[in-house]
mmCIF file as Biopython writes it, N, C-alpha, C and O atoms, coordinates in Angstrom:
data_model
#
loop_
_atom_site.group_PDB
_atom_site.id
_atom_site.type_symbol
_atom_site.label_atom_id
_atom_site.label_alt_id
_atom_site.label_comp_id
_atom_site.label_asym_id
_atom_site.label_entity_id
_atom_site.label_seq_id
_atom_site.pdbx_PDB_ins_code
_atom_site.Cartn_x
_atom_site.Cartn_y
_atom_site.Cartn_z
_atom_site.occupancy
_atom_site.B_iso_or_equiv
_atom_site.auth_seq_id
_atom_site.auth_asym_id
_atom_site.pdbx_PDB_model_num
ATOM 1   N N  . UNK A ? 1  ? 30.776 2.873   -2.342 1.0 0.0 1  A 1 
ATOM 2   C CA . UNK A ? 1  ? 32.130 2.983   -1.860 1.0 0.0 1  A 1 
ATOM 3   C C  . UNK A ? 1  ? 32.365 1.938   -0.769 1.0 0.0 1  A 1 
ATOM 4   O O  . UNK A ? 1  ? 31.604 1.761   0.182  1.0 0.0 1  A 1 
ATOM 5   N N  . UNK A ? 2  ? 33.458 1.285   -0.995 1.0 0.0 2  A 1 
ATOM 6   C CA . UNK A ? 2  ? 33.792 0.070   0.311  1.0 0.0 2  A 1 
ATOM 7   C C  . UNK A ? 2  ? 34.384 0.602   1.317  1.0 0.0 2  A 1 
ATOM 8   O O  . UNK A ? 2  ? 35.096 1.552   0.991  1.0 0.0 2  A 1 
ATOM 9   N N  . UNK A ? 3  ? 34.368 0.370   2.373  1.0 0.0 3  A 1 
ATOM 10  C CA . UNK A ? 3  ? 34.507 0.484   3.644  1.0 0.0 3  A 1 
ATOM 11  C C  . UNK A ? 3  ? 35.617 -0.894  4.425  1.0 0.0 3  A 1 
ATOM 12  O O  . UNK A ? 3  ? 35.530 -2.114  4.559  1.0 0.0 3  A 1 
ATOM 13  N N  . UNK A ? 4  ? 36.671 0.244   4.807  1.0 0.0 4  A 1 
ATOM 14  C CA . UNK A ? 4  ? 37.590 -0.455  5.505  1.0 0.0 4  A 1 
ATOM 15  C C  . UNK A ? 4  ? 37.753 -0.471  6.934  1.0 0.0 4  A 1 
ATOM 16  O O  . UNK A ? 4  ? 37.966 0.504   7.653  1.0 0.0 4  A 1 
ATOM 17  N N  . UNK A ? 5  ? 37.632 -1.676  7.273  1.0 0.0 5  A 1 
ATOM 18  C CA . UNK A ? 5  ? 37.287 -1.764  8.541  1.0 0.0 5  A 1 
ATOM 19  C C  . UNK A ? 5  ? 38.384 -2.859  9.431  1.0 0.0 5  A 1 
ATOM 20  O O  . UNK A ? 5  ? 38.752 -3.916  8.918  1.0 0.0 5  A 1 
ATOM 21  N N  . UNK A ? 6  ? 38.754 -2.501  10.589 1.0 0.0 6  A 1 
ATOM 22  C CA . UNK A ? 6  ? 39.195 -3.747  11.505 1.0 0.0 6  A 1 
ATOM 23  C C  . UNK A ? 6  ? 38.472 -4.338  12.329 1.0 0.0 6  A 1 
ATOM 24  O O  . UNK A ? 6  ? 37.738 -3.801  13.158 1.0 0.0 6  A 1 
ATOM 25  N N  . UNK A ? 7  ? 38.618 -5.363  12.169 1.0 0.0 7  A 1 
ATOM 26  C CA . UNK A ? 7  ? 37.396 -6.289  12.926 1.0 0.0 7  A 1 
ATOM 27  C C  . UNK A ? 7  ? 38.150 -7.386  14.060 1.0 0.0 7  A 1 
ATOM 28  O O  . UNK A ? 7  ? 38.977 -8.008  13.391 1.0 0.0 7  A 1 
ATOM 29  N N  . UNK A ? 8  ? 38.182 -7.723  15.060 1.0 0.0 8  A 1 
ATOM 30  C CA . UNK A ? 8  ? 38.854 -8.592  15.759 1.0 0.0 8  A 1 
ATOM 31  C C  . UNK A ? 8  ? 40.504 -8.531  15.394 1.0 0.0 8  A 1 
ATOM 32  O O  . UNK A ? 8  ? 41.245 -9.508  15.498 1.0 0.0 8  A 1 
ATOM 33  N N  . UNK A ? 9  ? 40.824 -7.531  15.058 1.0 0.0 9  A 1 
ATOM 34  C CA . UNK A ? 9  ? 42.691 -7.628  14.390 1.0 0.0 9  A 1 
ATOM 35  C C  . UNK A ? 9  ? 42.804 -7.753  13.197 1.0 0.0 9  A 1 
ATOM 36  O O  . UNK A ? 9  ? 43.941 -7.864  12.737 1.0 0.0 9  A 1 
ATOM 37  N N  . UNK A ? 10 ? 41.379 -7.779  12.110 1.0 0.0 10 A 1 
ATOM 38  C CA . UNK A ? 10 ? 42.117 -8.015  10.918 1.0 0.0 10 A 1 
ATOM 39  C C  . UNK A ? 10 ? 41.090 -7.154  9.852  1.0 0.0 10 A 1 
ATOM 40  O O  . UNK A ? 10 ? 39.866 -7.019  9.857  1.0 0.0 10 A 1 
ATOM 41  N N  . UNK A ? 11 ? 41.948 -6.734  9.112  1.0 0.0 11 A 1 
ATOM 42  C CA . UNK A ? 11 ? 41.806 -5.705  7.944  1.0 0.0 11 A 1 
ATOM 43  C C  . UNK A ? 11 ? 40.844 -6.542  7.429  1.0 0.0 11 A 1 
ATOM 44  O O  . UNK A ? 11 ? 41.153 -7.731  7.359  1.0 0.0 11 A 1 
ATOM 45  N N  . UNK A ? 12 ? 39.139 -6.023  6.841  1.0 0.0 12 A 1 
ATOM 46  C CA . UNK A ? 12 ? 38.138 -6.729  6.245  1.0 0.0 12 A 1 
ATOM 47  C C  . UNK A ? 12 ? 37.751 -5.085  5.091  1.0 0.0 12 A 1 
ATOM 48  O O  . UNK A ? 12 ? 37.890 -3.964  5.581  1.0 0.0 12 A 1 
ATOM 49  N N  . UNK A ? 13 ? 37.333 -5.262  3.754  1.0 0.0 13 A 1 
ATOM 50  C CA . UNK A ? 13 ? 36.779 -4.742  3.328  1.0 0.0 13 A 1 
ATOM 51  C C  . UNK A ? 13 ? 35.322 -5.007  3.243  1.0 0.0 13 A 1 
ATOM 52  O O  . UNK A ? 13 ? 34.877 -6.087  2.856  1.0 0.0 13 A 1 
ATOM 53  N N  . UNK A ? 14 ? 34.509 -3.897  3.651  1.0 0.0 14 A 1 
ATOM 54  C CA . UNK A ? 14 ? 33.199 -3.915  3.966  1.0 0.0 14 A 1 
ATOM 55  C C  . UNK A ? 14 ? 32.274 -3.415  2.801  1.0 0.0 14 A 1 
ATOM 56  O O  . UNK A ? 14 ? 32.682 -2.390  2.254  1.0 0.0 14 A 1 
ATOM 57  N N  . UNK A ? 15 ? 30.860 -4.058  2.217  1.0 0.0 15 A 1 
ATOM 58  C CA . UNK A ? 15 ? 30.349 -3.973  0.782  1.0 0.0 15 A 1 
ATOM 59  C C  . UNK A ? 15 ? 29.530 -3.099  1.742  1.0 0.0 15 A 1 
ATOM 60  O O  . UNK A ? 15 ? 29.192 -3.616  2.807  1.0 0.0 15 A 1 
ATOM 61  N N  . UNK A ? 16 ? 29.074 -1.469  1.410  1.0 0.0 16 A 1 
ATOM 62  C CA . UNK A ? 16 ? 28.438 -0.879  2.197  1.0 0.0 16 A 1 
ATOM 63  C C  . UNK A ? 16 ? 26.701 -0.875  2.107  1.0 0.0 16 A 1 
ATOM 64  O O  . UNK A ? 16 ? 25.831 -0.409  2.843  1.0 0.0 16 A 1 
ATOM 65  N N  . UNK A ? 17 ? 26.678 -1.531  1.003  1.0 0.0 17 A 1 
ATOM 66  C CA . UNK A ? 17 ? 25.034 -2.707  1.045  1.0 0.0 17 A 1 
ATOM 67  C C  . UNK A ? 17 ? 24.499 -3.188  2.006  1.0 0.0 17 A 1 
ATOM 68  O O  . UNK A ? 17 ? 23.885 -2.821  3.007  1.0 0.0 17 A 1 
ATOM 69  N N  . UNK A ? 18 ? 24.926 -4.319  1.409  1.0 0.0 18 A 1 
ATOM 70  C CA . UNK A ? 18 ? 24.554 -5.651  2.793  1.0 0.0 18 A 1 
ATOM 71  C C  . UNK A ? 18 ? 25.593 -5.704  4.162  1.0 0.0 18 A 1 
ATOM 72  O O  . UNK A ? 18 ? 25.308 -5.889  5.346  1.0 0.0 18 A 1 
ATOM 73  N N  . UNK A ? 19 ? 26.562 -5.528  3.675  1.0 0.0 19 A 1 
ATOM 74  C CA . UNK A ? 19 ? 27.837 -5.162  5.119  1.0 0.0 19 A 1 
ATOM 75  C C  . UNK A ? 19 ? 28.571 -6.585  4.814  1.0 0.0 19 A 1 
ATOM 76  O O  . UNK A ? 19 ? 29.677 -6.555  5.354  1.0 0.0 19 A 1 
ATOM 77  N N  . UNK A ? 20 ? 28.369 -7.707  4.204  1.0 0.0 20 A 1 
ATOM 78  C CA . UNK A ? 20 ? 29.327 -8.331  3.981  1.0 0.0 20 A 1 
ATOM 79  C C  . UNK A ? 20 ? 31.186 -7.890  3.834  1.0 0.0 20 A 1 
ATOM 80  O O  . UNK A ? 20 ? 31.394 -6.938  3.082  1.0 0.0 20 A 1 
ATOM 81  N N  . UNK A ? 21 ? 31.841 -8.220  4.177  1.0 0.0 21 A 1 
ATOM 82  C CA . UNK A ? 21 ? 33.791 -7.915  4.406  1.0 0.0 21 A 1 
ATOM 83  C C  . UNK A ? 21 ? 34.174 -9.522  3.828  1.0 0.0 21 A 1 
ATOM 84  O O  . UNK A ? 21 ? 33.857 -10.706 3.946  1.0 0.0 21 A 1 
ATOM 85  N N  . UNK A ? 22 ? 35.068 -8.619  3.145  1.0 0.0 22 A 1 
ATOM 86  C CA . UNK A ? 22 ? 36.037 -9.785  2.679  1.0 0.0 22 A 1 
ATOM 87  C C  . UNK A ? 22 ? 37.377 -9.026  2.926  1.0 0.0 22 A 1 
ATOM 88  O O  . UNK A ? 22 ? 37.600 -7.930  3.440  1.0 0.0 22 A 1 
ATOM 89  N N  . UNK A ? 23 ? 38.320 -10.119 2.306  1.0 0.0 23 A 1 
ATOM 90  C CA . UNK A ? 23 ? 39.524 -9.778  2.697  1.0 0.0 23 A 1 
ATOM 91  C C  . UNK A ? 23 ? 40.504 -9.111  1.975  1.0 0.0 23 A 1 
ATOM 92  O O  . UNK A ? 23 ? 41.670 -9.207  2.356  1.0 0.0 23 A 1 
ATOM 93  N N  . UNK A ? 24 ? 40.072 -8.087  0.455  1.0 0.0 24 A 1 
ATOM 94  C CA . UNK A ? 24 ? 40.236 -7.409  -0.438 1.0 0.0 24 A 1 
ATOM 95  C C  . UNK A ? 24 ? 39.387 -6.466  -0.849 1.0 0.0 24 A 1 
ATOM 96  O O  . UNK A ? 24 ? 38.219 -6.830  -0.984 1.0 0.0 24 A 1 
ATOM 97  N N  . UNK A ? 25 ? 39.667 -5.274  -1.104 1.0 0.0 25 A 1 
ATOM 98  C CA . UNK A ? 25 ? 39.148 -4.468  -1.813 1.0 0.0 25 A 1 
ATOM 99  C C  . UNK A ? 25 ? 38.400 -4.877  -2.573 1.0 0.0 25 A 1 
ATOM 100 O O  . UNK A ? 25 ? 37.171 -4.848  -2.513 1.0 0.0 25 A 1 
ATOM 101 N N  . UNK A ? 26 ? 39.260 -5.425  -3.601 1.0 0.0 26 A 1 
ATOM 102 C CA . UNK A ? 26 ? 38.633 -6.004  -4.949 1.0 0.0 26 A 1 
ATOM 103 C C  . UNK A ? 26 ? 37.389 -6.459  -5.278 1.0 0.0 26 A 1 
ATOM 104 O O  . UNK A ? 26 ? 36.550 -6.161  -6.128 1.0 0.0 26 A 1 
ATOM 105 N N  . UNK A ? 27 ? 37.502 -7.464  -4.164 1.0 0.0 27 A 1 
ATOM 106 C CA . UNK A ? 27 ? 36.279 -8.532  -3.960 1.0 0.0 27 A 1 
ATOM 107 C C  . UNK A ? 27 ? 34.898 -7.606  -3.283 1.0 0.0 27 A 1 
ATOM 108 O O  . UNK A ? 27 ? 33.745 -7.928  -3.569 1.0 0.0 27 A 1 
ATOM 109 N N  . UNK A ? 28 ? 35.160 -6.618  -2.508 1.0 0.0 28 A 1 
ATOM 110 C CA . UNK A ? 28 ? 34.443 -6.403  -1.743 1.0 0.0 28 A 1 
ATOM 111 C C  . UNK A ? 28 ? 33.357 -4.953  -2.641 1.0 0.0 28 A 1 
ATOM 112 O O  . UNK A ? 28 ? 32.201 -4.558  -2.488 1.0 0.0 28 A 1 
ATOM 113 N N  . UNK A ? 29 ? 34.116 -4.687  -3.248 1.0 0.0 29 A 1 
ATOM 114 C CA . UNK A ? 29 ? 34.023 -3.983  -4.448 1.0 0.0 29 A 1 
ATOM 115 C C  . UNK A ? 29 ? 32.511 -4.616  -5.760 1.0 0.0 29 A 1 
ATOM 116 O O  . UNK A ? 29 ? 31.413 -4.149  -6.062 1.0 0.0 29 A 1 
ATOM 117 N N  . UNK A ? 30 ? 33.421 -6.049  -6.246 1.0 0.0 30 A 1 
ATOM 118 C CA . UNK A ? 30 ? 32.097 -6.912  -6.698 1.0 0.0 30 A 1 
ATOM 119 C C  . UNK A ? 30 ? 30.977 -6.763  -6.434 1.0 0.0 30 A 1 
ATOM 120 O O  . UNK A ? 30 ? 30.081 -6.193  -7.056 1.0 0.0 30 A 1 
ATOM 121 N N  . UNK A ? 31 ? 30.989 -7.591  -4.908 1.0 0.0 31 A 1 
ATOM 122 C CA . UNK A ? 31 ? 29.585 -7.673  -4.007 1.0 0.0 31 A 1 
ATOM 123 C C  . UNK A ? 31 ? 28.580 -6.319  -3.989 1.0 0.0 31 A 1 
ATOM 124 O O  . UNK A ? 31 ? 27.387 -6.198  -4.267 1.0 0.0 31 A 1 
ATOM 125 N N  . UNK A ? 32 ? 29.356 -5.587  -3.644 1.0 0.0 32 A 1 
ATOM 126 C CA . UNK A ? 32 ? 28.744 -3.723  -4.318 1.0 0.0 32 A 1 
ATOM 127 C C  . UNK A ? 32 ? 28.293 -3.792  -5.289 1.0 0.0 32 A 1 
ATOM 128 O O  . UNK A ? 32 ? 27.096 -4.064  -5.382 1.0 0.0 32 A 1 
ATOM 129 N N  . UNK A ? 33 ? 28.987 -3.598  -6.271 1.0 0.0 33 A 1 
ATOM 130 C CA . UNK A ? 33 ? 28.003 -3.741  -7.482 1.0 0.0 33 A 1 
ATOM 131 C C  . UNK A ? 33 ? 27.399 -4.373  -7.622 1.0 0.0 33 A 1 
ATOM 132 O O  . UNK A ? 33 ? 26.262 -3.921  -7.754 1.0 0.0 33 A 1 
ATOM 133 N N  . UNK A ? 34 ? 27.493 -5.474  -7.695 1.0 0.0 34 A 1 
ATOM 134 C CA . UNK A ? 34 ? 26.315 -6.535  -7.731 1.0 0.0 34 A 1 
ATOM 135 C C  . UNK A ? 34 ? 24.821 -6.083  -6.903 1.0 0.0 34 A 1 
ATOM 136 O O  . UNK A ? 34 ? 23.732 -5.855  -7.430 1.0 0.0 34 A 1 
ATOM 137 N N  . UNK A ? 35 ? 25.307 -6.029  -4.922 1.0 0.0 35 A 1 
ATOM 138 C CA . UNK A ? 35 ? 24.228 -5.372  -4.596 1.0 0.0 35 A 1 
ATOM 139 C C  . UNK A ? 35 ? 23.265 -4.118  -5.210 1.0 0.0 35 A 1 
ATOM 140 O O  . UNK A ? 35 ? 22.052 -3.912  -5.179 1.0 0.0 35 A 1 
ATOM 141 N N  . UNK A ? 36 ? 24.473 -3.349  -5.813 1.0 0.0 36 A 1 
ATOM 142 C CA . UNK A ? 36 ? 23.504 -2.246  -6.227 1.0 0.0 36 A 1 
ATOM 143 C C  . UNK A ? 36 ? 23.013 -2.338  -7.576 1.0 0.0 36 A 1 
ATOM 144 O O  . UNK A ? 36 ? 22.305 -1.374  -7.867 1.0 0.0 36 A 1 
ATOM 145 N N  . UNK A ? 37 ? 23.190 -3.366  -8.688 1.0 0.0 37 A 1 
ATOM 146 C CA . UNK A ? 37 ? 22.593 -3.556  -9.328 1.0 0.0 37 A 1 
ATOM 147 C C  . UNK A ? 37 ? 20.970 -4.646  -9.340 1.0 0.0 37 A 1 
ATOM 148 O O  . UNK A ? 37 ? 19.899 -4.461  -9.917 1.0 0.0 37 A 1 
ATOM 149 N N  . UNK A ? 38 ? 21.389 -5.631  -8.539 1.0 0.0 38 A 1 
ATOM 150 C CA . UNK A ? 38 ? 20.024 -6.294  -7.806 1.0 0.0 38 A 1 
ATOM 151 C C  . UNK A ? 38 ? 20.001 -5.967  -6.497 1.0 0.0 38 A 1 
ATOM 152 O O  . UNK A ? 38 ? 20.839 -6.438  -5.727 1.0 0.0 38 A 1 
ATOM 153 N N  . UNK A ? 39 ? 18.936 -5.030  -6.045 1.0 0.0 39 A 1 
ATOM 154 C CA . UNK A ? 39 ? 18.744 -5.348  -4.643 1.0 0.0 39 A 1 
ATOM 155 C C  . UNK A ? 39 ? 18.376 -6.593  -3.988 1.0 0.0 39 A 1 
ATOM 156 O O  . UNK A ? 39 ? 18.053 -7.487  -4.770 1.0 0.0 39 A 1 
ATOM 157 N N  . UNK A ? 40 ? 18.343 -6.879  -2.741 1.0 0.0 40 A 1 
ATOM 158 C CA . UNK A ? 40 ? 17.945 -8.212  -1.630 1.0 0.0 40 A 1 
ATOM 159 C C  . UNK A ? 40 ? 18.282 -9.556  -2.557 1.0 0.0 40 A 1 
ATOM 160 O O  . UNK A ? 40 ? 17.513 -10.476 -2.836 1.0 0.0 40 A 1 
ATOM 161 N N  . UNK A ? 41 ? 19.332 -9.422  -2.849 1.0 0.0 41 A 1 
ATOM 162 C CA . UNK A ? 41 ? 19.709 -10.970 -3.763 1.0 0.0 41 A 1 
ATOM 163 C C  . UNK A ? 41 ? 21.307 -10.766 -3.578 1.0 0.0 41 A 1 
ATOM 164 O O  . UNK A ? 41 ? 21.866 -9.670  -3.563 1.0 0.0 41 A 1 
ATOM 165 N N  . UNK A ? 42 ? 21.973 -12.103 -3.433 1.0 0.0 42 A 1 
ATOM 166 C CA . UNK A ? 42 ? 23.180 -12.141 -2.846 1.0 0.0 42 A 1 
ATOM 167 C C  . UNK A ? 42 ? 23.859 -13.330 -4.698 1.0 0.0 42 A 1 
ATOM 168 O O  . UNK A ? 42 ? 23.117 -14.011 -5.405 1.0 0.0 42 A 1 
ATOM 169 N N  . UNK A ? 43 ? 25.451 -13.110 -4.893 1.0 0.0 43 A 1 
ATOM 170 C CA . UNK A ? 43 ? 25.683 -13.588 -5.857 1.0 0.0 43 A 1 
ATOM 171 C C  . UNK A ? 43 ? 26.786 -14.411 -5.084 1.0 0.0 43 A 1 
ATOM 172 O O  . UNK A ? 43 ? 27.767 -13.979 -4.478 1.0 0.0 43 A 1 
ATOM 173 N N  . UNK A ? 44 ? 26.220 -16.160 -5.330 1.0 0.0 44 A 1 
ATOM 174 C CA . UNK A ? 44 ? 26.974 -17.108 -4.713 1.0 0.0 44 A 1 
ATOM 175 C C  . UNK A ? 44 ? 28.430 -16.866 -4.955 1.0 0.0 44 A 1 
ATOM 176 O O  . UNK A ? 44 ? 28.987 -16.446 -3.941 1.0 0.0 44 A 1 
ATOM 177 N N  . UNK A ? 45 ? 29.168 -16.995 -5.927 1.0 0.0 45 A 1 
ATOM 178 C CA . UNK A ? 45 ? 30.130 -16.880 -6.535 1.0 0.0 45 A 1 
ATOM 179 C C  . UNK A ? 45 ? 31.198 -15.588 -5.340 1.0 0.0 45 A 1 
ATOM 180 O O  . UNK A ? 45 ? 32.209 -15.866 -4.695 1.0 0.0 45 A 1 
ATOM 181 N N  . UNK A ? 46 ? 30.661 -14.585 -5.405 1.0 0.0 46 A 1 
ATOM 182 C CA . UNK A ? 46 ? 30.785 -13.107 -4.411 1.0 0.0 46 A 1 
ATOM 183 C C  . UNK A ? 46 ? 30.717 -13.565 -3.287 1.0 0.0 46 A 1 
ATOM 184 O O  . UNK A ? 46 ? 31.886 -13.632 -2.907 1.0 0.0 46 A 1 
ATOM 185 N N  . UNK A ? 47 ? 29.967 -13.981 -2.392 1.0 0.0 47 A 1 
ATOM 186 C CA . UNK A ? 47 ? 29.496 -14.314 -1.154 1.0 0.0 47 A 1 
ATOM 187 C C  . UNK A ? 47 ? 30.255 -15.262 -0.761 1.0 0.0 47 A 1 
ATOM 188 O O  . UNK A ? 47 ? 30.906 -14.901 0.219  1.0 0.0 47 A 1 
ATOM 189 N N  . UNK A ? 48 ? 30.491 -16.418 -1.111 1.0 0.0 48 A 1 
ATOM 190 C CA . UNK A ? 48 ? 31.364 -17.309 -0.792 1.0 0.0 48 A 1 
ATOM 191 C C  . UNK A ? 48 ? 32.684 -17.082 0.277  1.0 0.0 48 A 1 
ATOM 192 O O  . UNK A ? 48 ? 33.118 -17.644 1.282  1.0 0.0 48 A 1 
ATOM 193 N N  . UNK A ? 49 ? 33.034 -15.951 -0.538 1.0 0.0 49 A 1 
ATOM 194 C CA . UNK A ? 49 ? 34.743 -15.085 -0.185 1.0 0.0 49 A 1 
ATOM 195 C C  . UNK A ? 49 ? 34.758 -14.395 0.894  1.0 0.0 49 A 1 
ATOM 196 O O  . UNK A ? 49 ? 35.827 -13.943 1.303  1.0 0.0 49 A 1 
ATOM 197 N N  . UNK A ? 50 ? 33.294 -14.125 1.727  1.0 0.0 50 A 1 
ATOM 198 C CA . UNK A ? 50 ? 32.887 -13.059 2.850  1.0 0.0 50 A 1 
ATOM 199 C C  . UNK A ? 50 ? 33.539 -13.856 3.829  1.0 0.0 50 A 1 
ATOM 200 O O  . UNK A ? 50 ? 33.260 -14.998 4.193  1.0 0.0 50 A 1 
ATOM 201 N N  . UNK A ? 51 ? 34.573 -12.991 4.258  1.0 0.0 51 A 1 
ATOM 202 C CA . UNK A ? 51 ? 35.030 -13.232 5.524  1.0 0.0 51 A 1 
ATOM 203 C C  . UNK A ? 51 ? 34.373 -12.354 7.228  1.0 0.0 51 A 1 
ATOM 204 O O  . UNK A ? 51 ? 34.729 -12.354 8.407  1.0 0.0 51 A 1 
ATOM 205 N N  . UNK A ? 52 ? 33.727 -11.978 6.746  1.0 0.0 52 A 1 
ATOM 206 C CA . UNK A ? 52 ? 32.620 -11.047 7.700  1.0 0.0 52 A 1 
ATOM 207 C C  . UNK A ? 52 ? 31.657 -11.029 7.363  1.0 0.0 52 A 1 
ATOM 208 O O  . UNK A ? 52 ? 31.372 -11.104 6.168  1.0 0.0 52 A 1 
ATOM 209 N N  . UNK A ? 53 ? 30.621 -10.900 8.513  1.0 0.0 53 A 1 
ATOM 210 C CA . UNK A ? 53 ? 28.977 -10.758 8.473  1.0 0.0 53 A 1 
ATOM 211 C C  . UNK A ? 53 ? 29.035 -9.860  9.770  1.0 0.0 53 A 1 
ATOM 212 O O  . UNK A ? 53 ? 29.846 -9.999  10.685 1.0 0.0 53 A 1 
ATOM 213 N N  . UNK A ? 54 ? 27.876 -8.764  9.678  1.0 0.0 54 A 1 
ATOM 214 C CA . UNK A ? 54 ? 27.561 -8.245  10.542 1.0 0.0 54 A 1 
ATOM 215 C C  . UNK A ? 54 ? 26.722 -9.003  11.689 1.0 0.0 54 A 1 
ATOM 216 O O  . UNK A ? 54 ? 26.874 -8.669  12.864 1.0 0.0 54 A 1 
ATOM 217 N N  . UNK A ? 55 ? 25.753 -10.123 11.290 1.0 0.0 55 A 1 
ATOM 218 C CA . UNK A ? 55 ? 25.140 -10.343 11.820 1.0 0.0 55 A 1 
ATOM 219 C C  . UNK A ? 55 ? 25.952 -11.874 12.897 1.0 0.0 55 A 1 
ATOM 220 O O  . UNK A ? 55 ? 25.423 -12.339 13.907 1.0 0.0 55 A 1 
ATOM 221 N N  . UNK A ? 56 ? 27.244 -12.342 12.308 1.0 0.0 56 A 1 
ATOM 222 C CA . UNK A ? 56 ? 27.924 -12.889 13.232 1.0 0.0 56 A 1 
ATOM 223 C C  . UNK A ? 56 ? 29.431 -12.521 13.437 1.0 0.0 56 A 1 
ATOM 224 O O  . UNK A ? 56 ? 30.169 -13.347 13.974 1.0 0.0 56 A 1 
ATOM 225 N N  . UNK A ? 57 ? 29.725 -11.778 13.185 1.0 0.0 57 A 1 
ATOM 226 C CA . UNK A ? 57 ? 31.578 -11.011 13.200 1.0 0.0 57 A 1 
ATOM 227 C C  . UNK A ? 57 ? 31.741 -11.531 12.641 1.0 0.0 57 A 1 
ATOM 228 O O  . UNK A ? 57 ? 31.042 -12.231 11.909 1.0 0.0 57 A 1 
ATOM 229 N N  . UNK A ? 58 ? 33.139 -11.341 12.812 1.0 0.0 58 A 1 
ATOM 230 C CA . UNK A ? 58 ? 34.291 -12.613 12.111 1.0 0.0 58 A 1 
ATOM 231 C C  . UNK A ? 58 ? 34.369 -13.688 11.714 1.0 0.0 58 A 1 
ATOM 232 O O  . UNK A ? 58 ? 34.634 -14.437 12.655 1.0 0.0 58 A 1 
ATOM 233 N N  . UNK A ? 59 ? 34.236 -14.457 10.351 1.0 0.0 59 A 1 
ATOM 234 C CA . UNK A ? 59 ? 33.515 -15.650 10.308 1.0 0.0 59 A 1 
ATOM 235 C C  . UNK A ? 59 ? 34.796 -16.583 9.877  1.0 0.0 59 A 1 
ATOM 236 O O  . UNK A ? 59 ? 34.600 -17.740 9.505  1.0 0.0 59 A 1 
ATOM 237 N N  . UNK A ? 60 ? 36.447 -15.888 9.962  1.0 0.0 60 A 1 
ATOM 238 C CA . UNK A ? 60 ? 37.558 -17.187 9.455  1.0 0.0 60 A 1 
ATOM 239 C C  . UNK A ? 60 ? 37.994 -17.550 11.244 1.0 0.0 60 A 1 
ATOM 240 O O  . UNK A ? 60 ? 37.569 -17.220 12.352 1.0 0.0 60 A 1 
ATOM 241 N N  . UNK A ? 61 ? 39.048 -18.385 10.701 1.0 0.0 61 A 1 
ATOM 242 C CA . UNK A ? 61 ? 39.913 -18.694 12.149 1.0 0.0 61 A 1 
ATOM 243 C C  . UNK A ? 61 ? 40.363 -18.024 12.335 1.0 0.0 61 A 1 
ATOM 244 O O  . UNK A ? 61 ? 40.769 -17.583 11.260 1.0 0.0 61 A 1 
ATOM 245 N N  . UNK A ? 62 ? 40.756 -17.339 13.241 1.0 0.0 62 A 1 
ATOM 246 C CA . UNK A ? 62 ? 42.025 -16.719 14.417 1.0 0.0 62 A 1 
ATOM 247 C C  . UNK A ? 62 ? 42.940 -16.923 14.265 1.0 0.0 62 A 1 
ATOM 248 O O  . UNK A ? 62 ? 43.153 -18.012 14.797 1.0 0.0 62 A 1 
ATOM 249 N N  . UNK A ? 63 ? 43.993 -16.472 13.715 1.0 0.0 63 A 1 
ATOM 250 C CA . UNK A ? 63 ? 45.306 -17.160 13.914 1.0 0.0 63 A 1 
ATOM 251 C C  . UNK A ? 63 ? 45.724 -17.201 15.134 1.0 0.0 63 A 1 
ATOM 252 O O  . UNK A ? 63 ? 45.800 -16.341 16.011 1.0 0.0 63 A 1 
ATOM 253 N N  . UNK A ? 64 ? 46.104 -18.792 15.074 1.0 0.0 64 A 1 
ATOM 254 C CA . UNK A ? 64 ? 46.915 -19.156 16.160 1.0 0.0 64 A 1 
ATOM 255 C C  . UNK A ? 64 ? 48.289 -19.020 16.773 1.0 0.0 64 A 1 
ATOM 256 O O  . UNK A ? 64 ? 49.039 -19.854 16.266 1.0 0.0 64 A 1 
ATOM 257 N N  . UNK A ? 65 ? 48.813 -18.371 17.560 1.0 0.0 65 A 1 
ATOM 258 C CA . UNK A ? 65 ? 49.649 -18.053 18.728 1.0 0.0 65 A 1 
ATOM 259 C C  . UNK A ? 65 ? 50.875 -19.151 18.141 1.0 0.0 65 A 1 
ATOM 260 O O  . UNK A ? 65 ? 50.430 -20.254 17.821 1.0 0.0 65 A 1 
ATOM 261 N N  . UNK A ? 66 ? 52.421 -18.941 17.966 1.0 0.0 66 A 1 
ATOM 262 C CA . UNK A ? 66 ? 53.497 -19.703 17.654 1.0 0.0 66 A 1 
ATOM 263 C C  . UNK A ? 66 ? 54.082 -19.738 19.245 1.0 0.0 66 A 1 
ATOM 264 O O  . UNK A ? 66 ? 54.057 -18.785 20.024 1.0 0.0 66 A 1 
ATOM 265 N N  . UNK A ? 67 ? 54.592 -21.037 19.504 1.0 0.0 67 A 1 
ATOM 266 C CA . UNK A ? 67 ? 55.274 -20.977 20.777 1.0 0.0 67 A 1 
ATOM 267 C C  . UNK A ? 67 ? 56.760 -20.815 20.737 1.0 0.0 67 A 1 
ATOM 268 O O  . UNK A ? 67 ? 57.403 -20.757 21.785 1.0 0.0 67 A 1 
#
């Protein structure tokens, strides 16, 4: 089951595996299965799209401030 989470202000779906977040359900969904069909192996294609890592937060830009 994916895990929805806010992280620094922004909605990340979390693969409750590895903890990779992306920025859809959908996607985050994949990476799940995938994890739980191979354990300790990551699928480039899936991974790519991770907009979160536990092991460094938030990994897009910030949106920037309009003056």
């Amino acid at each position: 089951m994916v895990t929805k989470k806010t992280v620094d202000g922004e909605i990340v779906f979390v693969c409750d595996i590895c903890g990779l977040g992306y920025l859809d359900a959908e996607t985050a969904q994949k990476c799940e299965d995938w994890c739980g069909k191979n354990p300790e192996t990551c699928n480039l294609q899936i991974s790519q799209k991770a907009v979160y890592s536990p092991d460094i937060g938030l990994i897009i830009p910030k949106k920037e401030k309009t003056r």
